[in-house]
C-alpha positions as CSV (number, residue, x, y, z in Angstrom):
1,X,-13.5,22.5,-20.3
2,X,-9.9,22.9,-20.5
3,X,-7.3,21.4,-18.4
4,X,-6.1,24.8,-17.1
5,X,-10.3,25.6,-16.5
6,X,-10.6,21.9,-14.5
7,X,-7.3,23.7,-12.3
8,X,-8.4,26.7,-11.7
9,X,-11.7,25.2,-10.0
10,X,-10.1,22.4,-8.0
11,X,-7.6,25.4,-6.7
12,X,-10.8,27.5,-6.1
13,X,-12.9,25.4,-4.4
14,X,-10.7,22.5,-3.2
15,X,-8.8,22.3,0.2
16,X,-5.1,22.3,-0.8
17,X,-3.9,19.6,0.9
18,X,-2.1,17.9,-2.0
19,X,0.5,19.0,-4.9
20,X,-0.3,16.8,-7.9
21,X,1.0,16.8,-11.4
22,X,-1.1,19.6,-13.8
23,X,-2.5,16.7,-15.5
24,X,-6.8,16.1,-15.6
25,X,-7.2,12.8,-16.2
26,X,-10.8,11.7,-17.6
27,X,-10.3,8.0,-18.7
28,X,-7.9,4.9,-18.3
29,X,-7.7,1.5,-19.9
30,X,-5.2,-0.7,-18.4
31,X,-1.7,1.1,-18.2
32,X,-2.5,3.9,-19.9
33,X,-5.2,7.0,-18.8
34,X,-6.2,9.9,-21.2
35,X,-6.5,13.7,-19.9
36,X,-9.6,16.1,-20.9
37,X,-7.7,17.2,-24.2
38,X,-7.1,13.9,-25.6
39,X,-3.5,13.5,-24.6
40,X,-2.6,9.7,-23.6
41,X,-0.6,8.7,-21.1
42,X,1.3,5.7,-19.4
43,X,0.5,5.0,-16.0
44,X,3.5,4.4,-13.8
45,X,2.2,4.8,-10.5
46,X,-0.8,3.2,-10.4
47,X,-2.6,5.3,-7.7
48,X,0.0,4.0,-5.1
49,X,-0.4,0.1,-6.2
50,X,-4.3,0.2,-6.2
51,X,-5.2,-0.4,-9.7
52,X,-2.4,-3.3,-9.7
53,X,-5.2,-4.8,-12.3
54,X,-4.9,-1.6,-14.5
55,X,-7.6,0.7,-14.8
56,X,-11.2,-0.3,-15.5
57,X,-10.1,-4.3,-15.9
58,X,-13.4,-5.3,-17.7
59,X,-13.5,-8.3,-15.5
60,X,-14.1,-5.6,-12.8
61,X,-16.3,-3.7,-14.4
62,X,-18.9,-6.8,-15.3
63,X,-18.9,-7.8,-11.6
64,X,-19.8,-3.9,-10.5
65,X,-22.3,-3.5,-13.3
66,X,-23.9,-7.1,-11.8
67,X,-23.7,-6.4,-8.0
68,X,-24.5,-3.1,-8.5
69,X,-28.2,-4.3,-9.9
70,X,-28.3,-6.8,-7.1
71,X,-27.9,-4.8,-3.7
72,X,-24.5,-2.7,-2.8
73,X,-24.9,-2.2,1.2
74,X,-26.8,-3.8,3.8
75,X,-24.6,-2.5,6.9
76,X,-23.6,-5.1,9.0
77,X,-26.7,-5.4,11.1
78,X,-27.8,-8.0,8.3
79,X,-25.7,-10.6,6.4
80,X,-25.3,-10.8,3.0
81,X,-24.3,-13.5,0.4
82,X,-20.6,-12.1,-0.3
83,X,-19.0,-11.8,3.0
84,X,-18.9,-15.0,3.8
85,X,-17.4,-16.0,0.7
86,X,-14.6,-13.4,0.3
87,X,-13.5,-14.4,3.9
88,X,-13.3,-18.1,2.8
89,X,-11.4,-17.4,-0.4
90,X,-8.7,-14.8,1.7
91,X,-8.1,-17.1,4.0
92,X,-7.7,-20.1,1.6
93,X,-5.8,-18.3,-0.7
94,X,-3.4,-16.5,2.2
95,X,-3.5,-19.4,5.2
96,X,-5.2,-17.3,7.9
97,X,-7.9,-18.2,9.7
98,X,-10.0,-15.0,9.7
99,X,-11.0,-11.8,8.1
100,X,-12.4,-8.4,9.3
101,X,-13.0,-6.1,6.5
102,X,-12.8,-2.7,6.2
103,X,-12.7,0.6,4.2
104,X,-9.3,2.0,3.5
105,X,-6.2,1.0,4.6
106,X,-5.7,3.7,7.6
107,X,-9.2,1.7,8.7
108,X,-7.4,-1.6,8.7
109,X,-4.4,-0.2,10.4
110,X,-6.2,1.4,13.3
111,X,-8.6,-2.5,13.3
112,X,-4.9,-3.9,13.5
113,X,-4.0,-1.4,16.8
114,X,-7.3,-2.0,18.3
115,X,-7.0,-6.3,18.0
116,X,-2.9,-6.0,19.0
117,X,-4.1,-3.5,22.3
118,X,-6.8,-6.0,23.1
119,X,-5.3,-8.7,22.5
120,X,-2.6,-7.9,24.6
121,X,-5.1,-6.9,27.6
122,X,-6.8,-9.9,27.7
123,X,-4.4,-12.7,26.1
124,X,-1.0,-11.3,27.4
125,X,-1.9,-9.9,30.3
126,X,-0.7,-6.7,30.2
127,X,-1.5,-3.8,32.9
128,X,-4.1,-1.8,32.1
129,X,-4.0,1.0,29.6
130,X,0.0,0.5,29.1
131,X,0.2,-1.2,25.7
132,X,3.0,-0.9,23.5
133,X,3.0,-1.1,19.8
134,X,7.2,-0.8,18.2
135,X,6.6,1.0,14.6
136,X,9.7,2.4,12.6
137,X,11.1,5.5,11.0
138,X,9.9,6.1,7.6
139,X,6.8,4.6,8.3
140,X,3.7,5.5,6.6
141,X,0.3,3.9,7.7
142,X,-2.3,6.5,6.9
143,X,-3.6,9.7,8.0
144,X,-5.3,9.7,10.7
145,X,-4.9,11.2,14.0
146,X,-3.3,8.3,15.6
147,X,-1.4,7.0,12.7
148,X,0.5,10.4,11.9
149,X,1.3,10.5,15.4
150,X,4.0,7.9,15.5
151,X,5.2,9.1,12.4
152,X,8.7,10.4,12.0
153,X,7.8,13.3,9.0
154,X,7.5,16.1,10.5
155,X,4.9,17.4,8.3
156,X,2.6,14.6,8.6
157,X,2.6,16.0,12.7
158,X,2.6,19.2,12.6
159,X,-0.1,21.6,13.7
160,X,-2.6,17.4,14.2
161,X,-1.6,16.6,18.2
162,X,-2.3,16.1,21.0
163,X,-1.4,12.6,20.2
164,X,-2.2,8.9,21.1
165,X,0.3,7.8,23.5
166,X,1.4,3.9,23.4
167,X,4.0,3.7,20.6
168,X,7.5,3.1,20.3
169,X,9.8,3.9,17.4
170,X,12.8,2.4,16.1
171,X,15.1,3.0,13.2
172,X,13.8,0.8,10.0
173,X,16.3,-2.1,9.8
174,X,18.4,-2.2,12.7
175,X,17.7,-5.1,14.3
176,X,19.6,-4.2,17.6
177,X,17.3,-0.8,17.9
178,X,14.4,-2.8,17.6
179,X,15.7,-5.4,20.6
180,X,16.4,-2.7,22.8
181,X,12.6,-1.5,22.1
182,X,10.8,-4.3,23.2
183,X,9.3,-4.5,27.2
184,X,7.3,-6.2,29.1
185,X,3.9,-3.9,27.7
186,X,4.9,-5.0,24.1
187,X,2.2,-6.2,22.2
188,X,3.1,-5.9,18.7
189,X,5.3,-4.7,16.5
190,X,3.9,-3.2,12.9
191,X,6.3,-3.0,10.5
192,X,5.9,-2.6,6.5
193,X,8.3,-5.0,4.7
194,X,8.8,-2.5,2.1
195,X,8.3,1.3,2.6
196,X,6.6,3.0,-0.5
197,X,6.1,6.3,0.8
198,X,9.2,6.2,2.2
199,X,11.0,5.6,-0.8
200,X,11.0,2.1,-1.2
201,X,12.8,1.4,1.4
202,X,14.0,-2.3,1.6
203,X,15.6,-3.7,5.0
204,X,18.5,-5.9,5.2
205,X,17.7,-9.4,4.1
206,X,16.8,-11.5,7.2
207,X,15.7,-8.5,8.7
208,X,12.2,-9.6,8.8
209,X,12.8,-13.3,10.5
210,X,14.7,-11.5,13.0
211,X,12.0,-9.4,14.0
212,X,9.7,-12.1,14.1
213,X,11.4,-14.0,16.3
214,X,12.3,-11.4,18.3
215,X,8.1,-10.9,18.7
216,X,7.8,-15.0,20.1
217,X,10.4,-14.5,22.3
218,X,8.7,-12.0,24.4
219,X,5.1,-13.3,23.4
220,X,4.2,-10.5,20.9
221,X,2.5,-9.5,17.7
222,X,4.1,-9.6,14.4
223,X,1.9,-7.3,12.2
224,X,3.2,-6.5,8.6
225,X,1.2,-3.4,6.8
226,X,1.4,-5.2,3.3
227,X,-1.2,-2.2,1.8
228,X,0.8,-0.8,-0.8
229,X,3.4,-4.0,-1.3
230,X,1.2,-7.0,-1.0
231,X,-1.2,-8.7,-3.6
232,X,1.5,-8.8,-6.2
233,X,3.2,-6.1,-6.5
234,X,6.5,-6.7,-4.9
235,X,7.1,-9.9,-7.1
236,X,5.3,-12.1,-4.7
237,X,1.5,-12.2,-3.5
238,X,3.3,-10.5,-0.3
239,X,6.1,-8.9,0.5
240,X,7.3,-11.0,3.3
241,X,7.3,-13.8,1.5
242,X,10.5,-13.5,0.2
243,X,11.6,-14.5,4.0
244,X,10.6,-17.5,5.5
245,X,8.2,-15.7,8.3
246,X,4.6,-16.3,9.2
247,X,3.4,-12.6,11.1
248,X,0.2,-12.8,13.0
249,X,-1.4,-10.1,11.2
250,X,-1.7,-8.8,7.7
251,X,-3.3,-5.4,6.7
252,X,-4.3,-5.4,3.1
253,X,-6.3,-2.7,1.3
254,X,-5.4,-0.8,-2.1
255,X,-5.6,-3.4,-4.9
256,X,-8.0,-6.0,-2.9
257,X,-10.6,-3.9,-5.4
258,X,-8.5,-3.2,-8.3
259,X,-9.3,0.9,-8.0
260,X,-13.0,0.7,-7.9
261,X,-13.8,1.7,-4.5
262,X,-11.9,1.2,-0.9
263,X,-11.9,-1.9,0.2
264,X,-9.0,-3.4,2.9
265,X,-8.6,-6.4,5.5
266,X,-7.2,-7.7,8.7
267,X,-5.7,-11.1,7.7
268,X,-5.0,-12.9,11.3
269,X,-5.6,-15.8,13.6
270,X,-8.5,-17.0,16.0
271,X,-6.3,-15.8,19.2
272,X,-6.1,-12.3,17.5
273,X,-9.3,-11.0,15.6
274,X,-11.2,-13.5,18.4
275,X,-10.7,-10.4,21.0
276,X,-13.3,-8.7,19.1
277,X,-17.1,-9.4,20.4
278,X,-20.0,-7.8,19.3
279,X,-20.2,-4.0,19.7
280,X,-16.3,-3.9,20.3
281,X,-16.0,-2.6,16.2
282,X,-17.5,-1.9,13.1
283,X,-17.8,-0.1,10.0
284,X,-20.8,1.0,7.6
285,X,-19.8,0.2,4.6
286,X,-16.8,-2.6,5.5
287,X,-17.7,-6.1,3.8
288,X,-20.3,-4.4,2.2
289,X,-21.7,-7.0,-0.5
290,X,-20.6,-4.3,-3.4
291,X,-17.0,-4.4,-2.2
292,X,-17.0,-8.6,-1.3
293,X,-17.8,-9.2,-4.5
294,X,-15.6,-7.0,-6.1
295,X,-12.5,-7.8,-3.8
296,X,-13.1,-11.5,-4.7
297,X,-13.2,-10.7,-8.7
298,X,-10.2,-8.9,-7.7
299,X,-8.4,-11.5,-6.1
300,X,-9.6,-14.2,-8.6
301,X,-7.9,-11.3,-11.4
302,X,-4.7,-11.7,-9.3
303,X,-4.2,-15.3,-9.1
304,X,-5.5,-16.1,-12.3
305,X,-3.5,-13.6,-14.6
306,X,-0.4,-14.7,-12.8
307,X,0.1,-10.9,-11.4
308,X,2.6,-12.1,-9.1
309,X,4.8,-13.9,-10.9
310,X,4.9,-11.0,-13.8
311,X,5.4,-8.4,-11.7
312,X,8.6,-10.7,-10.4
313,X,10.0,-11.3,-13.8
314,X,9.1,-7.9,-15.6
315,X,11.0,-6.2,-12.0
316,X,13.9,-7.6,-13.2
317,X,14.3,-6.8,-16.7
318,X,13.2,-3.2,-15.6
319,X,15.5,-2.9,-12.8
320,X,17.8,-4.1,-15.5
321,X,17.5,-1.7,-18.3
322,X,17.2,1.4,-15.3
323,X,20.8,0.5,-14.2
324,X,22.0,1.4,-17.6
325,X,21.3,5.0,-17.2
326,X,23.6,7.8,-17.2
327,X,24.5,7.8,-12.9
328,X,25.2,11.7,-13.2
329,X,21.9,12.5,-11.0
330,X,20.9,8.9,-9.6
331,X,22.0,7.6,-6.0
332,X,20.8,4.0,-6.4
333,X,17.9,2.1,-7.7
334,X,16.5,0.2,-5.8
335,X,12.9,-2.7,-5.6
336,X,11.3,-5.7,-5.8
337,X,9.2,-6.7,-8.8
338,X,7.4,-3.8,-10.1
339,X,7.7,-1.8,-6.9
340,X,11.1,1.0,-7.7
341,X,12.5,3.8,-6.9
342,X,15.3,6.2,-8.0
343,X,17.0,8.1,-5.2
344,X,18.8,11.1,-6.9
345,X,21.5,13.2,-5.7
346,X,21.4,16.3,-3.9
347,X,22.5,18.1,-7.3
348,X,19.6,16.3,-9.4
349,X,17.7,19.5,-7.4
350,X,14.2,17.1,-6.5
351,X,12.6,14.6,-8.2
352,X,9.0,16.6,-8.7
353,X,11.4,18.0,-11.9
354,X,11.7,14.7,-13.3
355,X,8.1,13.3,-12.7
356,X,6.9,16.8,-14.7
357,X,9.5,16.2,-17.9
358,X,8.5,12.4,-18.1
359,X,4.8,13.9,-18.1
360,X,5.6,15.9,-21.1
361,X,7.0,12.6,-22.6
362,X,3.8,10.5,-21.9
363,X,4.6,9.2,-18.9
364,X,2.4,9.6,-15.1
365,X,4.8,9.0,-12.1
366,X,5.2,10.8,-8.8
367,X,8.2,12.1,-5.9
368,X,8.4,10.8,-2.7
369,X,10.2,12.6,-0.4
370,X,11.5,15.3,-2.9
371,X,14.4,13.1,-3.8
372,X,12.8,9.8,-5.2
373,X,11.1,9.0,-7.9
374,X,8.8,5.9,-7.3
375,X,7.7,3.6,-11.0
376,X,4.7,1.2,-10.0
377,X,2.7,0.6,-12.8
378,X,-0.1,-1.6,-13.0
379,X,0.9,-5.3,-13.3
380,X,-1.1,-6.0,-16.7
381,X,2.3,-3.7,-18.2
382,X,3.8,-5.9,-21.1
383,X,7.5,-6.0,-21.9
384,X,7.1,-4.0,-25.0
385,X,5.3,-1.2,-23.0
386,X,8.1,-1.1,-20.3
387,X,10.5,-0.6,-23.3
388,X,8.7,2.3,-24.0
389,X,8.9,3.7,-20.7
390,X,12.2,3.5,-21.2
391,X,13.0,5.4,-24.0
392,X,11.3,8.4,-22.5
393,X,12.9,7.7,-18.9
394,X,16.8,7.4,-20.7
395,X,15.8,10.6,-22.6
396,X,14.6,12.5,-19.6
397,X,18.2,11.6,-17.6
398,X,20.1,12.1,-20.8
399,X,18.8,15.9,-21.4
400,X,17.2,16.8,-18.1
């Protein structure tokens, strides 16, 4: 079939909830992915920082063939052998003190809400049914009902409510909306350190120790959503830890299985995943001995290859050679290690025009919020293959 055939059925038969590049991709290997016709292609977006390994890491593929023969799901009515492991590994490796596993990453933000509302019933002492949770403009967490209602995009709202009630926004990096936000009902706050969807957005440095302090002083939750930026791809195995903070909860998901299947995480403390009793929460298929086993081949795949620390170095040299483009359509540039985006002007008329002429040069990337263009390619990327990015990116700007 053809790719216009492999279209016409997805439009057919498909719900059309999303507006993806006219590319049909059959096969990857590392950066770079191969549609139905043969035509390769550089990965630059890295299904939104999940295959941070690249695609089909062999590694990965060895431990799925060999778990896969051995038992993939046993619920958690039973135990199996990988559970306990991957929650001793993630919390040596990360310096919490427990795990809960889960599916995707909207599962491990609404786990987060539950153990924050909880915790504050029965730990803070909070009145009944009035917990508070501070979240920020820009903010992207998921899709579910809940999540998308303390969203500011209109879009992601429209047409979904009547909504959960119990959350209050602030503006994303100003420190004195955020003290004016916090009461006496305020449990946590939930915060990503770097906003992907939102077009890699960065706060003001210090932002983060501010808002963790703010959350001792009145005796509440520091939650990070370190899904997209966390486990390397920021430059460091998490975001926040380009600040000297310690939040009380991390939600992980994306590349905690390298692209294989969903697998995410609640990173947090005794006082905070201890509010959970048996029966309180669950999930099917979370900590599943299939996804244990490949979330801690993933993990091992992170430290081991030094995913971190390239994405660190490789960000700059990239960020470097992207400020010497022509500035005729580009607002700023802006990220942290391999994590980027390109905020155009209003006359560059919308990234999605961009993200389709680099596709036509051999290069995958996507818009966010019509006006950025976001690079995240998997962390296995070498220099030389970032230079070649390059060449098509310059030539794109230069004739566009």
């Amino acid at each position: 079939m053809t790719t216009r055939e492999y279209i016409a059925l997805e439009e057919k038969y498909g719900a059309h909830n999303y507006h993806p590049l006219d590319v049909v991709i059959n096969r990857g290997q590392g950066v770079w992915v191969y549609d139905v016709e043969g035509n390769k292609y550089l990965d630059f977006l890295s299904a939104y920082s999940a295959v941070n390994q690249g695609h089909c890491h062999p590694r990965l593929v060895k431990k799925m063939q060999e778990q896969c023969q051995q038992i993939t799901l046993t619920s958690r009515a039973f135990r199996n052998d990988q559970l306990p492991l991957l929650c001793k590994e993630l919390c040596e490796l990360t310096g919490f003190a427990r795990v809960l596993p889960m599916n995707s990453g909207a599962e491990a933000v609404e786990t987060a809400i539950k153990a924050a509302r909880k915790w504050g019933y029965t730990v803070k002492g909070v009145a009944k049914d009035q917990a508070e949770i501070i979240v920020f403009s820009n903010n992207f967490h998921g899709r579910t009902t809940t999540i998308v209602g303390f969203s500011s995009e209109p879009q992601y709202r429209e047409g979904f409510g009547p909504f959960t009630p119990g959350f209050i926004m602030a503006p994303y990096g100003d420190i004195a909306a955020a003290k004016k936000a916090f009461n006496k009902n305020t449990v946590a706050i939930m915060i990503e350190p770097i906003q992907g969807e939102g077009g890699i957005l960065i706060p003001p440095d210090g932002y983060l120790q501010e808002l963790a302090a703010l959350c001792k002083q009145h005796n509440a939750l520091f939650m990070l959503d370190e899904i997209q930026s966390g486990l390397g791809r920021s430059g460091k195995l998490f975001a926040y830890q380009y600040e000297d903070v310690k939040p009380d909860v991390v939600i992980i998901g994306k590349a905690l299985s390298g692209g294989f299947l969903p697998v995410s995480a609640v990173l947090a403390g005794d006082a905070v995943l201890g509010v959970f009793k048996p029966g309180d929460h669950g999930s099917t298929f979370g900590g599943s001995p299939l996804a244990c086993a490949i979330a801690r081949e993933a993990l091992r795949i992170i430290v081991e290859e030094k995913l971190p620390e390239r994405s660190f170095e490789l960000g700059i040299y990239f960020r470097d050679k992207l400020n010497t483009l022509d500035k005729k359509y580009i607002r700023v540039i802006r990220g942290k290690g391999l994590f980027i985006g390109i905020e155009l002007k209003p006359e560059a008329r919308g990234a999605r025009r961009f993200c389709e002429a680099l596709q036509k040069e051999g290069l995958l990337c996507k818009e966010t919020h019509e006006n950025v263009i976001r690079f995240a390619p998997p962390l296995v990327i070498t220099k030389e293959e970032l230079d070649w990015a390059f060449v098509r990116i310059k030539k794109v700007f230069d004739t566009i």
